[in-house]
PAGUTOR-464137 format. One record per residue (C-alpha): x, y, z. Coordinates in steps of 0.25 Angstrom, whole numbers, plus 5000, padded with zeros to 4 digits. Layout:
N
XYZ
...
// end
This chain:
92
486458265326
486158115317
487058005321
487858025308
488258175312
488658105327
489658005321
490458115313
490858175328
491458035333
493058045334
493557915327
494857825331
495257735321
494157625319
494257605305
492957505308
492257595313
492557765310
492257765293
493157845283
491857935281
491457975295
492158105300
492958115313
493058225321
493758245335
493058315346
493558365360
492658335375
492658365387
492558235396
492358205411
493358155420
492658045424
492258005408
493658045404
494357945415
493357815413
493557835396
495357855399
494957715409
494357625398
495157685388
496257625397
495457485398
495257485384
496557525377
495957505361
494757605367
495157765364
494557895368
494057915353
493557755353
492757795367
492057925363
491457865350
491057745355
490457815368
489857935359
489457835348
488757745357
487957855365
487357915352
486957785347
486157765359
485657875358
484857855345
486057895336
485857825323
487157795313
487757665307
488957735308
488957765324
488557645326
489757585318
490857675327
489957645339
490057485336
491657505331
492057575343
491257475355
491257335347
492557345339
493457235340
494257285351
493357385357
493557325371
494957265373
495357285386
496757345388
497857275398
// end
């Protein structure tokens, strides 16, 4: 799949930034670990303005884009998600 078929199958959260009016948004179900479920429910905790939605498609964006993934668009959710301007604001 081209990296423009990849960013159709990211779930979006409210990042007006960052998801645009003409990308599509689809939901889709996983089986996780234990151990991977656990430390994402621990920094979620840490990280309060983080979500399980937020956490996949930065995660799944970042691992295709170094992976030779090539899309202005990714890159865009990738950047929005990790570097927004309160991506990492800890929690009390």
């Amino acid at each position: 799949m081209q990296g423009h078929q990849l960013k159709n199958q990211l779930e979006g959260v409210d990042l007006t930034n960052v998801v645009q009016p003409e990308d599509s948004i689809i939901s889709f179900q996983s089986r996780l670990p234990l151990s991977l479920n656990k430390a994402m429910r621990d920094f979620i905790e840490r990280y309060p303005n983080w979500d399980q939605y937020r956490l996949v498609q930065a995660a799944l964006a970042g691992f295709l884009i170094q992976n030779g993934i090539e899309s202005r668009s990714l890159n865009r959710l990738y950047i929005g998600n990790m570097f927004g301007s309160s991506s990492l604001i800890q929690g009390d």
